[in-house]
N, C-alpha and C positions, 0 to 999 in steps of 0.2 A: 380397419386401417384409416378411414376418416378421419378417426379422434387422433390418432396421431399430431400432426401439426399443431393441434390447441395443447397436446401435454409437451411438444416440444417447446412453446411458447412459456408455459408454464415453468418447465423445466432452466430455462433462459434466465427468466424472470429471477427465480430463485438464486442460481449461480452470479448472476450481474448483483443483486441486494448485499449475499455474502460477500463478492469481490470489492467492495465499492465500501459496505463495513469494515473492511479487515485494512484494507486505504485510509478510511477517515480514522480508525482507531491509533495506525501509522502515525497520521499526520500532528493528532493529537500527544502521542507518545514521544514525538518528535519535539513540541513545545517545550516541552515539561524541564529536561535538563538544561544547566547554563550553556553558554554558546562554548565557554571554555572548556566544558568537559568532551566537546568533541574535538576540538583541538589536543588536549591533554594526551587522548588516547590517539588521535593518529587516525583520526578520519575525517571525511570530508565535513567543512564546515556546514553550522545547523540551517543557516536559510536555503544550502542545498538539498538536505535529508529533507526538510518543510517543501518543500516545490517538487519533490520526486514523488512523495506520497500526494498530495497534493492535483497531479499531473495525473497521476496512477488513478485516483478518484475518478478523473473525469475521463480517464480510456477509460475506467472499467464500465463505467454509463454508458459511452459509445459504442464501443465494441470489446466487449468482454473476451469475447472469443475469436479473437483476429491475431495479427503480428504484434500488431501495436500493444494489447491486450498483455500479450505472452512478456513480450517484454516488460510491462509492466509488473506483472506477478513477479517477475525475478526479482526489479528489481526493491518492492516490496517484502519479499523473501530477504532481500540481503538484511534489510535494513531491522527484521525484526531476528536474524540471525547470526549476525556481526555484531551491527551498530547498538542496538537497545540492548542488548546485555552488557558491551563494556559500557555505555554510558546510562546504563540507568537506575544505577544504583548511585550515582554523583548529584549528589543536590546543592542548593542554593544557600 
């Protein structure tokens, strides 16, 4: 039961690395389309979706696993469940 604490550390570590990937992959997927094809389809404009994942990045370093965290994952979920399939197929 010692070792515990160090694999929960471990464990941590791991989950913060993926959350904080899957943020900056976001933030990056989020550049990529013109700013008008988030308007076209009917969502929030792109320096919003850019500052959400962005935002989401640096909870997921702080605290991965808190409120602030949780909320973040949504709303990183939304953006690759919503937002990146209607715009990203719309290029420049």
């Amino acid at each position: 039961m010692d070792s515990l604490p160090g694999v929960w550390n471990q464990v941590l570590s791991v989950v913060r690395l993926a959350l904080v990937t899957w943020a900056l992959v976001g933030l990056v997927l989020a550049v990529l389309p013109p700013a008008s094809a988030y308007t076209m389809e009917g969502k929030w404009p792109k320096p919003a979706w850019i500052a959400i994942c962005a935002v989401a990045a640096i909870a997921f370093w702080l605290a991965p696993l808190s409120i602030l965290g949780l909320v973040a994952m949504v709303a990183v979920g939304v953006f690759f469940a919503d937002v990146r399939p209607a715009v990203g197929g719309l290029r420049r």
